[in-house]
Residue, then its C-alpha position, 0 to 999 in steps of 0.5 A: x771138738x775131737x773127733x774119732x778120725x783126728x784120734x785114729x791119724x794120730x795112732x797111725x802117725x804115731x804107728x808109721x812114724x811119717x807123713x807119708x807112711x801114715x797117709x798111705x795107710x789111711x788112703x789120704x793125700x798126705x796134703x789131706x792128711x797134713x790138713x786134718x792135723x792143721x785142723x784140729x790144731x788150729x781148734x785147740x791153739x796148739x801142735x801135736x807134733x814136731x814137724x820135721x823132727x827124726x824120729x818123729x817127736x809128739x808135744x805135750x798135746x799130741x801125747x794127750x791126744x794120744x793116751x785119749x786114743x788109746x783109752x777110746x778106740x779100742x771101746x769103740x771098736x768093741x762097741x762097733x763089734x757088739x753091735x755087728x753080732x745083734x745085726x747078723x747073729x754070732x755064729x760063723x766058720x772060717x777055715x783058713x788056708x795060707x800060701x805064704x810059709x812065712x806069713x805064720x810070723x803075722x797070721x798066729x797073732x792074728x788068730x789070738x787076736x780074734x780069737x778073743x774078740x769073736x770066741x763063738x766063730x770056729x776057726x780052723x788053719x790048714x796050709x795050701x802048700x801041698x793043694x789048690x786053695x782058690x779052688x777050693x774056696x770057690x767049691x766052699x771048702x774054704x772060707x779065706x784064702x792069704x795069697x799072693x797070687x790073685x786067678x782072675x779066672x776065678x769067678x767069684x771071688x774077691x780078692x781084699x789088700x792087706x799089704x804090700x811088701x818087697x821080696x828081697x835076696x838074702x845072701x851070705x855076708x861072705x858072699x861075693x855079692x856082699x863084698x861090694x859096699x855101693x852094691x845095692x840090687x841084682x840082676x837076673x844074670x847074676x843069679x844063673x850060677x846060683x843054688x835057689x833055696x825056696x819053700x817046696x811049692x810049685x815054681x809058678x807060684x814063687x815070686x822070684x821065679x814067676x816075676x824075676x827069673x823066668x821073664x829073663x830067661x834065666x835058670x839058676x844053677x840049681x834048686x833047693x827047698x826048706x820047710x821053714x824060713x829059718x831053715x832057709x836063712x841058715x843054708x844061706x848063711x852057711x853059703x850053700x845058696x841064696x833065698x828071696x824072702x819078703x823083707x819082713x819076714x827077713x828082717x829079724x835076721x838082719x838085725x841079727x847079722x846072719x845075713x846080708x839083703x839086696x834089692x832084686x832089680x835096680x827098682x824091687x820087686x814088690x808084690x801084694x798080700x791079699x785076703x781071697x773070700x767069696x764075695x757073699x762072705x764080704x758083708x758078714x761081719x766076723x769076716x769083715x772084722x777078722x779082715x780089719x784084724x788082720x791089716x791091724x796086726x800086720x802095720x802094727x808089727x811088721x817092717x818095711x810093708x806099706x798100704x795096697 
């Protein structure tokens, strides 16, 4: 028997194109997910992908499987969408406020997305750079907050992972710190004589501040905002300072060989997006689905995130 969840670790699998990566994502051991896989081969007498193999290769079986997969879930998820809204009534507002400039690159798509999945929910998009936005979600101003900066004083509210992410320093290829072939990360100290190009928000609120700087006890030599990443990444990469950017938002223009990456610390600092909603919000199911949609989008077009 095929089962629903056999069908969506394949699309996983297949999405994070490793063992481990996939199991991350469905909150599995991998040695449970290695099982599940063993299992439903062991049904049908066949395997569905090549062990071992870079980049990953599905057999014949798997790729059956897969194109299953691809024809059912999404019926089922509509079908599971269709049955929420007779449950809790169509109607539904979310007013959405973001702390993070560059999580436009996944958040427009997701918009689309649900958009055309719930069409009678009013949606609306404001940005939290310039004001308070947790605050604002407790008064009920707002209904969901992206951020990455979780206020446990906050009473209330609930603060859901959507993914976890690397915050990286971009430089310029002609940088000093670029010319060291085994140069992998920084530390803080190298980063004093430095200009910091960051988004215009308050300093407490920037990871490489809150989390890298500050707890060091280093200044840089100067601060310098932008608007939009891009702008960011062109100051840099004409060398008129350095920026830390999640690594996926940054990714684009690796590939493009504006600029170089290194590691902030030998380890990375890594940092987590959330979701922030009321708690009583938690059970609707347009706030549920627009949750699901988001993680969804994320995994399915960003790099180098992983499961929270």
């Amino acid at each position: 028997m095929i089962e629903l969840r056999h069908l969506r670790a394949l699309t996983v699998l297949r999405e994070t194109g490793s063992m481990v990566r996939a199991a991350e994502r469905l909150h599995l051991t991998q040695s449970a997910l290695s099982h599940l896989f063993r299992e439903l081969e062991e049904r049908h007498g066949q395997s569905l992908f090549v062990r071992k193999s870079r980049p990953l290769r599905f057999t014949s079986a798997g790729l059956r499987l897969l194109q299953l997969a691809d024809e059912v879930l999404p019926r089922v998820a509509l079908a599971q969408r269709d049955l929420a809204r007779l449950a809790s009534g169509q109607a539904g507002r979310l007013n959405i406020a973001i702390e993070c400039h560059s999580c436009y690159q996944w958040l427009m798509p997701t918009l689309d997305k649900y958009r055309d999945d719930w069409p009678e929910v009013e949606l609306d998009l404001s940005s939290g750079f310039h004001f308070a936005p947790l605050p604002a979600l407790v008064r009920g101003d707002l209904d969901l907050v992206v951020t990455s900066n979780p206020d446990p004083e906050l009473k209330g509210i609930h603060y859901q992972p959507l993914f976890g992410f690397e915050m990286v320093l971009a430089i310029s290829r002609k940088h000093a710190l670029a010319q060291s072939p085994n140069r992998r990360w920084v530390a803080p100290e190298d980063l004093a004589e430095e200009i910091q190009i960051t988004y215009p928000v308050e300093r407490e609120r920037l990871d490489i501040f809150q989390h890298f700087l500050d707890p060091a006890g280093v200044e840089p030599a100067d601060v310098r905002t932008a608007e939009l990443t891009v702008m960011m990444v062109q100051l840099t990469a004409s060398g008129r300072g350095v920026c830390a950017l999640p690594n996926w938002a940054l990714h684009e223009y690796l590939q493009k060989g504006f600029v170089s990456q290194l590691r902030l610390g030998e380890k990375g600092l890594w940092s987590t997006l959330y979701a922030a909603v009321r708690e009583e919000m938690l059970e609707r199911a347009f706030v549920e689905d627009f949750l699901q949609t988001a993680r969804d989008t994320c995994f399915a077009n960003l790099n180098g995130i992983r499961a929270a």
